[in-house]
C-alpha positions, 0 to 999 in steps of 0.5 A: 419298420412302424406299424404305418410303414408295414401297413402300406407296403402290405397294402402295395403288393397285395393291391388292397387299400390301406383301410383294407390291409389295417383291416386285416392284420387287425383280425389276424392279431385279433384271431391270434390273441384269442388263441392265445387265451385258450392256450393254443399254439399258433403256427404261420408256415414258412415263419414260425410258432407262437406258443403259450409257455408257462414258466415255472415258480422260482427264487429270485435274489435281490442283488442290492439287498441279498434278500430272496422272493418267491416270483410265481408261475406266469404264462409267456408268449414265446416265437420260435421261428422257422429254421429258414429264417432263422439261418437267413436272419443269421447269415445277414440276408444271404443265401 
């Protein structure tokens, strides 16, 4: 499903326009990304969280050379889905 594709069935069952319904997921990711950058964990009930990890300095091997590299700490965004989701991802749609 493409962006244009999830905007109008959202538009559909919510009975906003398309405009309307770009709209507000536009200031939904908006709103999101900015908690982001404060480091702050965002919880969507009945979906999941979203949460700023920082993932640690390690020694990584080039595997054609064999030579080693310092890669520096990084800040990732990590999902962990709700576990009715993740069980119905799991079980093909079934319940």
């Amino acid at each position: 499903m493409n962006n244009k594709d999830f905007i109008t069935e959202l538009a559909d069952r919510t009975g906003f326009s398309v405009e309307d319904a770009q709209q507000m997921v536009d200031i939904v990711i908006e709103t999101m990304g900015d908690h982001f950058l404060e480091d702050d964990s965002v919880l969507i009930p009945n979906f999941g969280t979203f949460e700023v990890k920082k993932k640690m300095e390690r020694i990584m091997v080039n595997p054609s050379t064999g030579q080693r590299m310092l890669v520096p700490p990084k800040l990732v965004l990590n999902f962990k889905p709700n576990v009715g989701w993740k069980e119905r991802v799991k079980s093909g749609g079934t319940e």
